[in-house]
C-alpha positions in Angstrom: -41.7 -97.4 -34.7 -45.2 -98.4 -33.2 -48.0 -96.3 -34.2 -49.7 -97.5 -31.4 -50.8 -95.1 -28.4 -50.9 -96.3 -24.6 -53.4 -94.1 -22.2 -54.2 -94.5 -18.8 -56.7 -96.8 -18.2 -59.8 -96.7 -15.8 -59.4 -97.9 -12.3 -62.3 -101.0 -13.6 -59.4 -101.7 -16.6 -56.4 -102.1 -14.7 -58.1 -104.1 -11.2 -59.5 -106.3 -14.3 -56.0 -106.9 -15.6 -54.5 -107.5 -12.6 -57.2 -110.4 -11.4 -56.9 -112.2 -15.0 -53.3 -112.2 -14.7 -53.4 -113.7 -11.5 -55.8 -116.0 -12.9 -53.0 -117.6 -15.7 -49.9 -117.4 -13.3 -51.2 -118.4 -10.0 -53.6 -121.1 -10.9 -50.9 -123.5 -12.4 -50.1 -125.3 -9.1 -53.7 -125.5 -8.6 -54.6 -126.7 -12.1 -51.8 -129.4 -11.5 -53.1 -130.6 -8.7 -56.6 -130.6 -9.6 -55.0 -132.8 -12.8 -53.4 -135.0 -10.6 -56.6 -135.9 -8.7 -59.3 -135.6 -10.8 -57.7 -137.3 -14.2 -59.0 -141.5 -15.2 -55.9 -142.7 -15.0 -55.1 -141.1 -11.2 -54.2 -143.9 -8.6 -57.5 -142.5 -6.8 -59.6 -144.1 -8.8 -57.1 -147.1 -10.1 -57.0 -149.2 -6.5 -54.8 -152.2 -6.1 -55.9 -155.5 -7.9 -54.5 -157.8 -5.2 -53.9 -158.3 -1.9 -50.9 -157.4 -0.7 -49.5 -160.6 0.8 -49.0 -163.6 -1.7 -50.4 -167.1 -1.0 -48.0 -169.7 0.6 -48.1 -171.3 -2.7 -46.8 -168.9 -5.1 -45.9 -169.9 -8.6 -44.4 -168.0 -11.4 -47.7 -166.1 -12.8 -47.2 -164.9 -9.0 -43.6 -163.9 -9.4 -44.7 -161.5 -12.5 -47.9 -160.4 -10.2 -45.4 -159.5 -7.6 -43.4 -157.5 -10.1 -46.3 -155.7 -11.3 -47.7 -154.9 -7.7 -44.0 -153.4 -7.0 -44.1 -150.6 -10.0 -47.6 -149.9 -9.0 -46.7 -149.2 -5.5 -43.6 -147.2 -6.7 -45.9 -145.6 -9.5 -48.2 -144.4 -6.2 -45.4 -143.3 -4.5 -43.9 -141.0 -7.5 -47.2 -139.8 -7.4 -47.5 -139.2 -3.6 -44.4 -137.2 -3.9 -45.6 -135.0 -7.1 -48.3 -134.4 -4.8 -46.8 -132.9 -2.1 -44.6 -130.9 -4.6 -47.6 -129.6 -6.5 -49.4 -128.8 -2.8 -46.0 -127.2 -1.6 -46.0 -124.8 -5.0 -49.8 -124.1 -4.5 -49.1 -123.1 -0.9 -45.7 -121.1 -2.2 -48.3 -119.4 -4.5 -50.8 -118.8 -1.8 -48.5 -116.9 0.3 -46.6 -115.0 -2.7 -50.5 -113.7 -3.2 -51.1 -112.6 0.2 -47.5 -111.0 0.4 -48.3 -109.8 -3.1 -51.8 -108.1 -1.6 -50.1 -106.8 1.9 -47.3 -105.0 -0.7 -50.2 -103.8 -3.0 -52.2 -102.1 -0.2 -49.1 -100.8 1.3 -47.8 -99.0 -2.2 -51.5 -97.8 -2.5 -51.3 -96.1 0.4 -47.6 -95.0 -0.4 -49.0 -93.4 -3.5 -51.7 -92.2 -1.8 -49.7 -90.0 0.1 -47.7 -89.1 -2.3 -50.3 -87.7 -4.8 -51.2 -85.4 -1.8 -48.0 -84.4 -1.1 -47.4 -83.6 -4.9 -50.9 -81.9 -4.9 -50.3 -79.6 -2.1 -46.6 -79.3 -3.9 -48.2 -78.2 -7.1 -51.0 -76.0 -5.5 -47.7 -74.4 -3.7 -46.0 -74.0 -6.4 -49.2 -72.7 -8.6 -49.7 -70.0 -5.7 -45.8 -69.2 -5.7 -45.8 -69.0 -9.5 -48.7 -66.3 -9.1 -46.9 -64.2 -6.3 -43.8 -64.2 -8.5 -45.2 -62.9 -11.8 -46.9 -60.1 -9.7 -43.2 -59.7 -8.3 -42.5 -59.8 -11.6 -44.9 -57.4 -12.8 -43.9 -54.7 -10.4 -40.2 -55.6 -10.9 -41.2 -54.6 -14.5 -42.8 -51.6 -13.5 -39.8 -50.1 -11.6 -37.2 -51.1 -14.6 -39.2 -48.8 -16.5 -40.1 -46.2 -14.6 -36.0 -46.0 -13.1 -34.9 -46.0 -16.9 -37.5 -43.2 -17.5 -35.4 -41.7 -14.5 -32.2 -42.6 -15.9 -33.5 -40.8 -19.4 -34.7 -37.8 -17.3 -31.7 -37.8 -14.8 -29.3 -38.0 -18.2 -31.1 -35.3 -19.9 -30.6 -33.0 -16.5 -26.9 -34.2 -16.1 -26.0 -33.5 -19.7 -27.1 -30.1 -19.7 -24.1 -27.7 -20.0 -26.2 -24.8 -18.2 -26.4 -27.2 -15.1 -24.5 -25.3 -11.7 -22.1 -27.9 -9.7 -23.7 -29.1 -6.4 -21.4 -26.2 -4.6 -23.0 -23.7 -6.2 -26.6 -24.9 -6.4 -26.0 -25.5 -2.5 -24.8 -21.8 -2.0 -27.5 -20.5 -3.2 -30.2 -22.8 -1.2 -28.3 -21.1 1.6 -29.2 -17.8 0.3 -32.4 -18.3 -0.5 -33.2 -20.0 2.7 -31.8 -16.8 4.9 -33.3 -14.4 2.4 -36.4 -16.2 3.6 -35.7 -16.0 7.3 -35.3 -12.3 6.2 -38.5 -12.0 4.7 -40.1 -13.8 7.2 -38.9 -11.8 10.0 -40.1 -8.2 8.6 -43.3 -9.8 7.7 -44.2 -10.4 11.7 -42.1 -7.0 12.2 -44.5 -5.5 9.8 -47.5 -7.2 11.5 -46.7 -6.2 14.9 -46.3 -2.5 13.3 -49.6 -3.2 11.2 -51.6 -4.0 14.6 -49.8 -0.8 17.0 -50.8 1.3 14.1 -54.3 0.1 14.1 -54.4 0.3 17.1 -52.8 4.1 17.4 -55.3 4.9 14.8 -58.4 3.6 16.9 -57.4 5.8 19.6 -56.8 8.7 17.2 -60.3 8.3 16.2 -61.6 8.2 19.6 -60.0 11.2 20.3 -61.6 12.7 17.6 -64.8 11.6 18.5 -64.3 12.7 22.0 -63.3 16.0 20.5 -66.1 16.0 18.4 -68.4 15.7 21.3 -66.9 18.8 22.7 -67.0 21.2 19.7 -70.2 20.1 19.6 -71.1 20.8 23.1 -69.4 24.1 23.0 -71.1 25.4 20.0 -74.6 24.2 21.6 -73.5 26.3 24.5 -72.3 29.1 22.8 -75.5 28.9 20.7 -77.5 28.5 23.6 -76.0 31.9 25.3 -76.0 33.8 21.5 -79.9 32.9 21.7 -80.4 34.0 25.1 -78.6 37.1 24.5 -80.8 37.8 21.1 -83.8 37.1 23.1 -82.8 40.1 25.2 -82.0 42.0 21.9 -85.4 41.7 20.4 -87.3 42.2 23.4 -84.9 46.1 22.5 -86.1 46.1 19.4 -88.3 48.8 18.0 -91.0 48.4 15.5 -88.5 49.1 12.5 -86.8 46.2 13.2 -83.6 48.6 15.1 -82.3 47.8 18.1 -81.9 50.3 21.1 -78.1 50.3 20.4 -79.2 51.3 16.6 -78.1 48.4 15.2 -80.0 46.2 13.1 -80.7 42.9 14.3 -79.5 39.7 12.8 -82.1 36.9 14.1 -83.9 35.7 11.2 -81.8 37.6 8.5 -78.9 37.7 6.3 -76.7 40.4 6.7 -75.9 43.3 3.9 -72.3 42.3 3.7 -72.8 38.5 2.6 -73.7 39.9 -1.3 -77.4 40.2 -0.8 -77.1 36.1 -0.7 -78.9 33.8 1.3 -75.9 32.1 3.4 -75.3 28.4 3.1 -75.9 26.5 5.8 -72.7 24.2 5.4 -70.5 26.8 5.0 -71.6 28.4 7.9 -71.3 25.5 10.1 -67.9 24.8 8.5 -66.7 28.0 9.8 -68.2 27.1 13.0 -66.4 24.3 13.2 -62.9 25.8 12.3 -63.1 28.7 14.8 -64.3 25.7 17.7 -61.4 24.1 16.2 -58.8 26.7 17.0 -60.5 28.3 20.0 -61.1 24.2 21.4 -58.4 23.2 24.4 -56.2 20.1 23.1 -57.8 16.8 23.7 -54.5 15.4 24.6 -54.1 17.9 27.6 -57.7 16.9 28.8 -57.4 13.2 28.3 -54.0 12.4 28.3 -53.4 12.4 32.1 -50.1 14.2 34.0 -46.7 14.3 32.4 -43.5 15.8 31.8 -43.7 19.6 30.1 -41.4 18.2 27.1 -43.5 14.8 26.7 -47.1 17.0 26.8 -45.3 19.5 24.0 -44.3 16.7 21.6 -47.6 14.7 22.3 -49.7 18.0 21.5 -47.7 18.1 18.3 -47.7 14.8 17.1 -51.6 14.9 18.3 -52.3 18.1 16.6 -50.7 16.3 13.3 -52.6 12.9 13.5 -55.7 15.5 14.1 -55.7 17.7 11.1 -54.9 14.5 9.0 -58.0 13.0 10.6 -60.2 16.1 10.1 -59.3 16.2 6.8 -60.2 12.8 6.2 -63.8 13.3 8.4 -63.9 16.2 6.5 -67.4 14.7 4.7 -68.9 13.1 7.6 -68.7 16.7 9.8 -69.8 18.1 6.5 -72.9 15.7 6.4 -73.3 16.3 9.7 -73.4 20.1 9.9 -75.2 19.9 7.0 -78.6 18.2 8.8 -77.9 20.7 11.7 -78.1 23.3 9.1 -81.2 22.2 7.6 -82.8 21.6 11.2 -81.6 25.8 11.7 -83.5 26.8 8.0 -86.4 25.2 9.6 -86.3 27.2 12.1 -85.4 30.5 11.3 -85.8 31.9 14.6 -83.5 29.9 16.7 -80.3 30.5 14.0 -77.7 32.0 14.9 -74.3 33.9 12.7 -71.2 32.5 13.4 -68.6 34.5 11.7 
């Protein structure tokens, strides 16, 4: 076995190649010819000795002349003949070179072509064979992860606790109406949510409304006990005794309270219970013209609703009476007993 390695050669290497190759094959009809013509002994430069007609008086050293003049002349015509031989190959040779080119430069082109058509093949293939191992990636990717579902999905399915489809469906249905269910009384209890607020707003604007007219009241009443003191004091004797014989009240507490200066809330308080009770019902003032039955039940249910809200505005009438009160201690003459 040859130890010897063959490469590609440069394009210089191989054009060299081919040009001395044609140089050893192609030149032989031309080196013949050239050999012909240009060698001593060439009947170009060997003319004829003699003419070629005899003398009418030919002897026998012109018999032998004649013999030699005919093999010279058939010596020149072998010759002529190689000639046109050797010129026919060397024209045969010329042409098989030209055809020989005209082929050349048409399989150059033919390989031309089809390096770029196996370039643009291989770049094809290059870009297919990088499509295909990111298909192949993401092909790998989704084996896994569907045998991590498979492990997953065979852990579920192997679990003797697992309910059949039927049941596991029944019990959607359940839960799905349960929700309906829940979902209903939730905007049931909304719509009660907002009447209810909306009850209790009015509730407390009845209040205030009654509010207003306790408050009225008492000023009135206060107004008329002051008036009507006035009139007392002005009966008054110097002892401080009335013309009835009384003792007046203005100004101080009475003997029955325990000898204790009254408070000021817990008279108002009691001001505002007896208003309270003596007061005409809000609902019968503001409530507009109805059936007897309907204005009963409304009073109740009103009446109800009210004491729940008094007792929850219990502290804000307390803080309230209690400023009045102080603005009475400050002045002592314009105070006046409610009990």
């Amino acid at each position: 076995m040859s130890s010897q390695e063959y490469g590609l050669l440069d394009q210089a290497d191989e054009d060299l190649i081919h040009k001395s190759r044609l140089l050893r094959i192609e030149e032989r009809p031309f080196q013949r010819i050239t050999k012909r013509l240009l060698t001593p002994d060439s009947p170009i430069y060997n003319p004829p000795a003699s003419l070629p007609t005899p003398p009418p008086d030919a002897t026998a050293a012109d018999d032998e002349l004649d013999a030699a003049r005919a093999n010279q002349a058939a010596e020149r015509e072998a010759w002529r003949t190689d000639m046109l031989l050797d010129f026919a190959a060397l024209a045969d040779s010329v042409v098989r070179i030209q055809l020989l080119r005209n082929s050349n430069e048409a399989e150059r082109k033919r390989y031309a072509a089809e390096k770029a058509k196996i370039e643009a093949t291989a770049a094809a293939i290059r870009e297919s064979t990088a499509s295909l191992r990111v298909q192949l990636d993401a092909a790998r990717a989704t084996l896994a992860r569907r045998k991590t579902y498979d492990e997953l999905a065979e852990r579920i399915t192997s679990n003797r606790m697992l309910r059949p489809r039927e049941d596991q469906a029944t019990q959607l249905q359940k839960l799905e109406s349960e929700i309906a269910e829940l979902e209903q009384e939730s905007r049931v209890y909304a719509q009660t949510w907002a009447e209810r607020r909306e009850q209790f707003g009015r509730i407390v604007e009845e209040g205030r409304q009654m509010l207003r007219l306790i408050r009225d009241e008492k000023e009135e009443a206060e107004r008329k006990e002051g008036m009507e003191g006035g009139e007392e004091g002005l009966d008054e004797g110097p002892d401080g005794s009335s013309a009835k014989g009384e003792a007046s009240a203005v100004g101080t507490p009475r003997p029955d309270v325990g000898g204790q200066t009254p408070n000021p809330a817990q008279g108002s308080q009691l001001a505002v219970q007896k208003g309270l009770l003596s007061a005409p019902s809000p609902a019968a003032s503001f409530g507009g013209a109805g059936s007897p039955a309907r204005r009963d039940d409304d009073s109740q249910n009103e009446a109800r609703d009210r004491d729940a809200d008094m007792a929850e505005s219990g502290e804000v009438g307390n803080d309230s009476e209690m400023e009045e009160g102080e603005a009475e201690e400050s002045t002592p003459g314009e105070r006046m007993d409610v009990s």
